[in-house]
N, C-alpha and C positions, 0 to 999 in steps of 0.2 A: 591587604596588599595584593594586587593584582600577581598570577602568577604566569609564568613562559612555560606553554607548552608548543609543540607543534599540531600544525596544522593543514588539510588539503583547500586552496581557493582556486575559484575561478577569476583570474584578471581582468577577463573582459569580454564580450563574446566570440565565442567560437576558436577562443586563443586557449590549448593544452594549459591543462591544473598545475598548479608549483606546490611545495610544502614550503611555508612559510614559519616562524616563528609568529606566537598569537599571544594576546596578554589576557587574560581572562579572570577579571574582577570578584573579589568576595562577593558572596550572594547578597541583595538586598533583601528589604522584606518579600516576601513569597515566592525568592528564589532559593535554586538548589543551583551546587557545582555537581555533577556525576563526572566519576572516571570512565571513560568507555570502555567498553572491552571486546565489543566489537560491533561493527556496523556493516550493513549489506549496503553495495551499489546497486541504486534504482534508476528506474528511467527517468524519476523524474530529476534526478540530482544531472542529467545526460541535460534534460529541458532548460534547468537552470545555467549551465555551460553556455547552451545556442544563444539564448536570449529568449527562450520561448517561455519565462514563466512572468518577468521583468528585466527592466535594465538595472537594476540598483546593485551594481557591480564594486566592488570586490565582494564574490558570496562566497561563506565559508562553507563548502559543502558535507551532506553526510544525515540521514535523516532516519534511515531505521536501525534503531540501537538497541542496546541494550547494555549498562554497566553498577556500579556501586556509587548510591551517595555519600561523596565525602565530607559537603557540610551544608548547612542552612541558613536562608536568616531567619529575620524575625519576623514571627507568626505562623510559622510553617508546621504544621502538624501531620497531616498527611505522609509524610517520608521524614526518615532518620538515618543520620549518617550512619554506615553501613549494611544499609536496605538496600535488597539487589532489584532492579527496576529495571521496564520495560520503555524507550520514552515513547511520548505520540507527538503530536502534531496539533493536538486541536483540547487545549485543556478547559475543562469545563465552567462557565461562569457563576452558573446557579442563580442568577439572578435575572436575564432575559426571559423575553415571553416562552422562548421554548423550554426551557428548563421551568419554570413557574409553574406550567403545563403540565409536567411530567413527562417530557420530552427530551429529556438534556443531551441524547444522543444526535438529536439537530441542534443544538447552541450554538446561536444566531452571536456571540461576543468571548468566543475562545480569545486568548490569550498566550506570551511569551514574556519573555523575561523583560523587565524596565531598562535593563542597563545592556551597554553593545559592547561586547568584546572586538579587540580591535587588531590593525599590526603593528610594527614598535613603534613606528612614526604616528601613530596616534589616527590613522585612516581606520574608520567605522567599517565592521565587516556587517553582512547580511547573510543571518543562517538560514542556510535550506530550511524551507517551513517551521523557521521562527526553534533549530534545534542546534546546527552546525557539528554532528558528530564524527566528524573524518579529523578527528582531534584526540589527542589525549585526555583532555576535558573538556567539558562542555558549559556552558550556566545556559538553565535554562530556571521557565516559568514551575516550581514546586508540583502545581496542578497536571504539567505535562511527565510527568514521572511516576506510572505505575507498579507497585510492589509486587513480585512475585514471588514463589519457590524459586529457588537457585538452580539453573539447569543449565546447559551449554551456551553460553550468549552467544553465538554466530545462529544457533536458533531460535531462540528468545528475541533478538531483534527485527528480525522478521515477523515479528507479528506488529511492529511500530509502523508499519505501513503494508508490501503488497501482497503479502499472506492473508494481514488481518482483511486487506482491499476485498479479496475474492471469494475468502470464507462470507463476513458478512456480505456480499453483494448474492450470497445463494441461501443463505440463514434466515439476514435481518430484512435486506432488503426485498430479495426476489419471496421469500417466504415459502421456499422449497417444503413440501411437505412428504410423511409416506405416502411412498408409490407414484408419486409426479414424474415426468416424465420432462427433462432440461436438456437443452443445446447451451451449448458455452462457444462462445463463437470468438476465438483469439487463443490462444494453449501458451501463452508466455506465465512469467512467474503468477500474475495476477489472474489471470483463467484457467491457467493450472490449479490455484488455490479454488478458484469457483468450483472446477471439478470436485476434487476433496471435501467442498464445505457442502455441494448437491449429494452425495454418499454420505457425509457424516448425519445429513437429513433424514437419508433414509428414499432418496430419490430410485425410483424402480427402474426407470434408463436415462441414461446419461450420454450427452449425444458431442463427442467433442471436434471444434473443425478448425480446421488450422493448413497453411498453406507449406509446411516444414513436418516433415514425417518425424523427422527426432524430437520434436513438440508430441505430436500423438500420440508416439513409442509413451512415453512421460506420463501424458492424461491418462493411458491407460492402464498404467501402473498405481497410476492413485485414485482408479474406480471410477474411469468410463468403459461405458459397454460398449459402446460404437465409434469409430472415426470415420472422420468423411475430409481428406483432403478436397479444400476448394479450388483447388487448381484444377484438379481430374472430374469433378461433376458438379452440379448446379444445388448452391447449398440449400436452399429453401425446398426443393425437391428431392433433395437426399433425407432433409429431417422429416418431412412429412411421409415418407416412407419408412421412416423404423418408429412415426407413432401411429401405424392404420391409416396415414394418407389424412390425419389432422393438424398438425402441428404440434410441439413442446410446449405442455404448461407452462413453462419460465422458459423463456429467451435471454442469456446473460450475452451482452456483449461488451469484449474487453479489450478492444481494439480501439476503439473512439474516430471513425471515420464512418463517413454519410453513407459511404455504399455497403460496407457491415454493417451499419447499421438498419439498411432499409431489407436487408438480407432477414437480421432480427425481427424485423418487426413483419415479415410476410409467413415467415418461417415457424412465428407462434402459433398454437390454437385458437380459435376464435375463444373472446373473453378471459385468453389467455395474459401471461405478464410480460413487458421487457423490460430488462434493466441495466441499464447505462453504467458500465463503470471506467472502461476504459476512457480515458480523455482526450478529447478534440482540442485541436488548433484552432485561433482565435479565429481563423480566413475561413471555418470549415461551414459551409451549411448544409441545408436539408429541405428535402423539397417530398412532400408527401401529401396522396391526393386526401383531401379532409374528409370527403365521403368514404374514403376506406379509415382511417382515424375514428369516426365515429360507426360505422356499418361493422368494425371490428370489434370493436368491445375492449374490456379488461383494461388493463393496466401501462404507462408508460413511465419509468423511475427512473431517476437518475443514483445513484449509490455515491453517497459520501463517504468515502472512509470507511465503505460496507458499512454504514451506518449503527458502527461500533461505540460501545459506550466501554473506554478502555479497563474502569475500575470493575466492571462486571463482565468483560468478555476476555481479556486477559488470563486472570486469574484461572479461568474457566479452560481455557483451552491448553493452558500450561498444563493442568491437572489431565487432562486429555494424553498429552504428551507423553507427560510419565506415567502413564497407566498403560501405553502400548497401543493407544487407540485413536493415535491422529501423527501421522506420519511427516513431522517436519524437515526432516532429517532429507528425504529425497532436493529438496530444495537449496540446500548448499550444494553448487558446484564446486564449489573450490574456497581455498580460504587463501589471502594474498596479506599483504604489506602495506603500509600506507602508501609506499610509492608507485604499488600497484594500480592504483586507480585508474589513470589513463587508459592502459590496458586494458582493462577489466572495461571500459566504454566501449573499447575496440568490439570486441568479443560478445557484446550484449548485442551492438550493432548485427554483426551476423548471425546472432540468433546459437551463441555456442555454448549458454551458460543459462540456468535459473536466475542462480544469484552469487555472484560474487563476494564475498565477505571480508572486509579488515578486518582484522585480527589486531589487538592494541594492547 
């Protein structure tokens, strides 16, 4: 029997969130219901508001969580009611070319739940990437619910998107190693996390630029050596001066706009990396002369998801957490209400907060 909890949607574009009453269905086979217990406000649940991710409006927002399984259906093994879980976004198929591969950390046929929770007039909601946790409960797909240790869920949920986004985008994807030398180009939740995940590497300078000094103040509190606001000097010449006048092994850029990004990409060492995490607008392009493209060398990535494989990097970096050795905790600004939300968009917009978190 479907149960009433409340819920944050967006009505339609660009029109302020409501909390609505939501019906959310017994699990079917390979789904789970979780209680949330708390979920951070991202940009991208801001994207899903404008219309910048689709139209398929009413969307029930709220995507990085973290709470307790309360039940299952059938065949779900993977999680047990009362497993405290991480969720994601992208649960893995096992059976596409890239998992076949040994790749499952790019699966090409992720998945969500079969069945749509709704509002009481029987109107189909659409959860932020296929999760909807700015709710009391959730169903999602069994697969997108990773088990952890039990730890504060306004930090545990943060790692279900832009913690996990910026760590692996300096880990998995950029491939930061000891002694490398990285620019993070954008100091919001998601290149702040880049910063953290190029230190936790083992990176030897760390080069962070950002156009908001209380962004900088931040990176460098989670282990950048250098800032270079881009407002006050030219950044591809500021970073090529604190590596010897070569460029950054790895170039993270978490902005997702053509002119950061062409910034990245001059900015690196020859044969050096760039990687792409922050995301572009559908209008955005890119114009780059192709005899520098190839006369340069190395590497151009895009970062999925920091190209996280959740049942293996989760676990991992909780254990991190509680050992005193990965600082999540800087990352909650604040902790709010569900009818916080709106606000908490406000606030992201100026640039005044990491991450917002409901609390449920």
């Amino acid at each position: 029997m479907a149960q009433q909890v409340r819920g944050v949607i967006a009505p339609g574009k660009g029109q302020p969130v409501r909390i609505e009453t939501i019906l959310v269905p017994d699990p079917g086979p390979g789904e789970a219901v979780v209680r949330v217990q708390a979920c951070g406000v991202c940009h991208t649940d801001l994207h899903y508001r404008e219309g910048g991710i689709n139209d398929e409006f009413p969307f029930l927002l709220g995507h990085e969580a973290a709470g307790v399984v309360e039940t299952v259906g059938d065949g779900v093994t993977e999680v047990a009611p009362g497993d405290f879980v991480i969720l994601n976004w992208r649960a893995v198929c096992g059976q596409c070319r890239a998992c076949l591969r040994g790749r499952p950390w790019y699966c090409f046929d992720t998945h969500n739940a079969a069945q749509k929770m709704t509002l009481e007039d029987g109107t189909e909601l659409s959860p932020a990437l296929g999760i909807g946790a700015f709710a009391d409960k959730t169903l999602v797909a069994a697969g997108q619910c990773t088990k952890v240790d039990a730890v504060r869920p306004e930090v545990a949920g943060l790692l279900g998107c832009g913690v996990m986004a910026g760590i692996g985008a300096a880990i998995n994807t950029g491939g930061v190693g000891r002694g490398d030398s990285v620019a993070v180009i954008g100091c919001g939740g998601v290149g702040a996390a880049s910063v953290l995940g190029a230190r936790l590497a083992g990176a030897a300078t760390i080069i962070a630029v950002d156009l908001d000094e209380r962004k900088l103040t931040t990176a460098s509190a989670l282990g950048a050596t250098h800032t270079v606001n881009g407002g006050d000097r030219d950044v591809v010449e500021a970073v090529r001066e604190l590596t010897g006048g070569f460029g950054a092994d790895v170039v993270i850029e978490a902005v997702g706009r053509p002119e950061t990004y062409e910034q990245a990409f001059y900015a690196r060492d020859l044969a050096g990396t760039v990687v792409l995490v922050g995301v572009p607008t559908p209008e955005m392009k890119l114009e780059l002369p192709l005899l520098d493209v190839f006369g340069r060398g190395g590497s151009l990535k895009s970062s999925w998801y920091g190209d996280c494989l959740p049942s293996r990097d989760f676990p991992m970096l909780i254990d991190l957490y509680s050992q005193g050795r990965l600082d999540l905790d800087a990352f909650v600004s604040e902790t709010i209400e569900l009818d916080g939300v709106e606000a908490a968009f406000e606030k992201m917009h100026h640039g005044d907060v990491l991450r917002s978190v409901v609390m449920l």
